[in-house]
N, C-alpha and C positions, 0 to 999 in steps of 0.2 A: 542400571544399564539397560538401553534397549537397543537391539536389532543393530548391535555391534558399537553404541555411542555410549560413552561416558564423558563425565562430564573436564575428565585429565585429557581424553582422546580430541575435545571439542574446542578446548584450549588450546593445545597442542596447535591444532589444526587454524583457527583463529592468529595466532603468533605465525605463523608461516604463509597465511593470503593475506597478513595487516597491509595497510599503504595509507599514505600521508596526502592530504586534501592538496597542499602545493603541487603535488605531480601528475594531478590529473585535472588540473582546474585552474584558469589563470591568463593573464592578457594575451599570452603564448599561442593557448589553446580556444583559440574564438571557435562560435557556434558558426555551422554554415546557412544562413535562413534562405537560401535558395534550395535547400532540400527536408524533406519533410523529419520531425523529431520522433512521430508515434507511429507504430502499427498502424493499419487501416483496421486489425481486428478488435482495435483500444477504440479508436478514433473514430470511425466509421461514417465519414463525410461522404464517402459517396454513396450513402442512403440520399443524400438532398441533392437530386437530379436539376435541382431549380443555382445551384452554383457553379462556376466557374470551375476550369482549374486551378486559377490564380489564388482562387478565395478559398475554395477547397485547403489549398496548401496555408494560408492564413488561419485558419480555424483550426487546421492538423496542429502548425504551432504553440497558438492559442492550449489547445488543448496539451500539448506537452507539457507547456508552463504549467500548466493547474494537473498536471500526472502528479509530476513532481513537490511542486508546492503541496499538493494532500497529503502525501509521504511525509513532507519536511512536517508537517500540521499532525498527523498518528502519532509520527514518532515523538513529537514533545507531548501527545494524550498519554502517552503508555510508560514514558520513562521513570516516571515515577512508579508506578506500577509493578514496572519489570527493579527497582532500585529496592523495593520494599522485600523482596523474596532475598536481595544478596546473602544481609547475615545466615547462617547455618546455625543447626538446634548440635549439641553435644551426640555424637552418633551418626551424623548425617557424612557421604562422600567429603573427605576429606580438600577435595578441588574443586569442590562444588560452588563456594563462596567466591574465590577467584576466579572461578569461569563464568558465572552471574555478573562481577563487578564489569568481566572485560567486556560481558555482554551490553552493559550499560554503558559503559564508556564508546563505544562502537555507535551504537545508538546516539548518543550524542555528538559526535563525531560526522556521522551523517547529517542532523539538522544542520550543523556549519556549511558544511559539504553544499544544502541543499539553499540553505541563505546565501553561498555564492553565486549560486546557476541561476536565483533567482533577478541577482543582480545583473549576474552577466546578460540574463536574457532581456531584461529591461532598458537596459543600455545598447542593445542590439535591436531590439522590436520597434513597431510605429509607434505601438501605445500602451499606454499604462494596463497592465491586467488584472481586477480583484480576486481574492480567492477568501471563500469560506472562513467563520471566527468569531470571536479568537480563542486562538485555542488552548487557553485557561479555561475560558468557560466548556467548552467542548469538553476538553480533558473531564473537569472537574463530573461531569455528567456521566460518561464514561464508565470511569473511575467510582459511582457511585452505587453501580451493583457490585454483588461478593467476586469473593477474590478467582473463583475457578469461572465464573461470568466472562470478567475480563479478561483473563490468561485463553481461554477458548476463546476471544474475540483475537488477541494477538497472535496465539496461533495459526488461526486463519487467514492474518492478514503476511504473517512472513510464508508463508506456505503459497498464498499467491506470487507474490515477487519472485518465488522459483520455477511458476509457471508462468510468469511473465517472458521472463526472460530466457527461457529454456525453449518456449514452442513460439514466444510471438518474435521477439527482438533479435536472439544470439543469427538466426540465420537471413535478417532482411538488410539487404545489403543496398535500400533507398534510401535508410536512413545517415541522419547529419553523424557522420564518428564520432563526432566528441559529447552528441549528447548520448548514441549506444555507448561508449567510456564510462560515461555517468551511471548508464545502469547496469552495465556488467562489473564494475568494481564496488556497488551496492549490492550485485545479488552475489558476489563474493564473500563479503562478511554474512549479509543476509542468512546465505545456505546453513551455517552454522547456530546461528540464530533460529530458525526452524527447530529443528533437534533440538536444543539448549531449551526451549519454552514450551517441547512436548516431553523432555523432563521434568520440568516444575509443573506443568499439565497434570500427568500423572499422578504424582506427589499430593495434587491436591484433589483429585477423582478419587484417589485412595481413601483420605479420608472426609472426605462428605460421601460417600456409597451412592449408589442407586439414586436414590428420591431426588441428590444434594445435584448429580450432575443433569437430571434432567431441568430441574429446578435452573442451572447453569445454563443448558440451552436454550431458555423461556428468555432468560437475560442476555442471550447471545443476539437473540432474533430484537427484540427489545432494544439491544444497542442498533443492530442493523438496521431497524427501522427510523431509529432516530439520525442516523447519518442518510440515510435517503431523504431524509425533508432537505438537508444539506447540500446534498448533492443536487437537488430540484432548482435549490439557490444558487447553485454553482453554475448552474445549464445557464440560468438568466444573466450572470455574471459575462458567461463565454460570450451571448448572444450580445451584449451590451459589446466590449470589447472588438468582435468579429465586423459589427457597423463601423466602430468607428475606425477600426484601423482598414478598412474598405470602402470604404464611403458609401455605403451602399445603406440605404433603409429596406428592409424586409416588407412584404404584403403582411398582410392580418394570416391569410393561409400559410404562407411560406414561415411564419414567425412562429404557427400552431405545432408543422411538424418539426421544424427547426428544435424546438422545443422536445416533443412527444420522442422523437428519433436520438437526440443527445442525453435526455436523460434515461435512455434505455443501453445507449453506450455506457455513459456513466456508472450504471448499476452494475453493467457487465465487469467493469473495469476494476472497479475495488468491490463488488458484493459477490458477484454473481462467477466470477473466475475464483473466488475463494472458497463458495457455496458445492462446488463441484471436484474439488481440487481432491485427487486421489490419496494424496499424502495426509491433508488438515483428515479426511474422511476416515480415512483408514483409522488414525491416533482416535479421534472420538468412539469409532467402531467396538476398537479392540477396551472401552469400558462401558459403553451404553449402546450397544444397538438400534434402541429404538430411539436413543437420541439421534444417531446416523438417519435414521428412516425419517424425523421428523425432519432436518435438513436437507433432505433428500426432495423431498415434499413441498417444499418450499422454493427450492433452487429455480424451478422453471421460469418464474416472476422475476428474476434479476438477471438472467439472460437475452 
């Protein structure tokens, strides 16, 4: 147990915020694309003083769709990952198996969740939008450092979603409701999900010691960096997308900081809000110190 969570307490809690993709999602509840989907502190279009508001608000879009779609893309990297911890060794928390499988079934649940909005939003948009893949292969990558690697990599990334939604989304009230719906009944399950994988966390710092977890954040940054060449890809994707649902062609300059300015939101977005996150810091903290400090150290580059 940590800091009042178990994993009966986490279930518990789980079973009483659950909800059903039908009742948050559906021809009923269209997107409103005359209002913006992300943050400006996600999206950060009005860095490129060279756009519109019109277009401005086209790229805010643009970029919700690919917020999202990355999510829907983590969560099938990690579900295997997070699937492989359920069974329990003889001795171990008795709810602990149960509160892992809900956590995986949640997770799953979500990617559906996130292949709707995809649709819906495609069905609503001018134009088609690519996003980063596939994410087998990604996964597979991943997935292929040890196991306290990539559990310190999930970590970090549900631990953002509750700083997402807590300082940037739950109070901006520019945004389209049904796509904040989308992400306050994510960071619903999410919150729980946090805790639950700083319990297996633990569990698995405990026995690799010292050398095994710093060894972990070497492969932390390692995965990090390999989702930045991704996200560099993604920026080129947006900026593909952005022309053509505006008609507009970019200069060679405009195209550079377009560029230089989106994939520095990007990083902020899924690197650099997780890299900072008091809660992912705190849990590494409290077994590696100077693993904290070497994250620490780092952080400023993805901001």
């Amino acid at each position: 147990m940590i800091q009042g969570h178990s994993y009966e307490r986490l279930l518990e809690i789980s079973k009483r915020v659950n909800w059903r993709i039908e009742d948050i999602i559906g021809p009923d509840k269209p997107m409103d694309f005359a209002r913006h989907f992300l943050p400006e502190t996600f999206a950060r279009t009005g860095e490129l003083d060279f756009l519109s508001p019109d277009e401005r608000l086209k790229l805010n879009q643009i970029r919700g769709f690919g917020y999202l779609a990355m999510f829907e893309l983590v969560e099938r990297c990690i579900l295997p990952a997070i699937e492989q911890h359920v069974p329990s060794r003889p001795g171990q928390d008795p709810h602990r198996t149960a509160a892992l499988q809900n956590f995986a079934d949640e997770e799953a649940k979500h990617i559906e969740l996130f292949v709707r909005f995809r649709k819906a939003f495609t069905d609503g948009f001018d134009v088609a939008c690519a996003v980063i893949g596939p994410a087998e292969d990604i996964g597979a990558m991943i997935r292929s450092h040890g196991k306290l690697g990539v559990a310190l990599f999930v970590l970090a990334i549900e631990w953002a979603t509750q700083q997402h939604w807590l300082e940037s989304v739950q109070d901006d009230e520019g945004l389209d409701p049904q796509f904040k719906s989308l992400l306050k009944h994510h960071w619903m399950e999410e919150s729980q999900h946090a805790k639950l994988d700083a319990l297996v966390f633990y569990e698995l710092a405990e026995k690799a010691g010292p050398e095994g977890v710093m060894q972990a954040v070497q492969e932390f940054l390692q995965i990090g960096a390999f989702l930045d060449g991704g996200l560099a890809q993604q920026v080129a994707f947006d900026l593909d997308a952005f022309e053509r649902a505006t008609g507009r062609s970019l200069t060679q300059d405009q195209r550079a900081a377009f560029t230089a300015r989106q994939h520095q939101a990007q990083r902020w977005t899924f690197l650099g809000s997780a890299l900072v996150n008091q809660g992912f810091l705190k849990a590494l903290g409290e077994v590696s110190p100077a693993g904290r400090a070497r994250l620490e150290e780092v952080a400023p580059a993805f901001c």
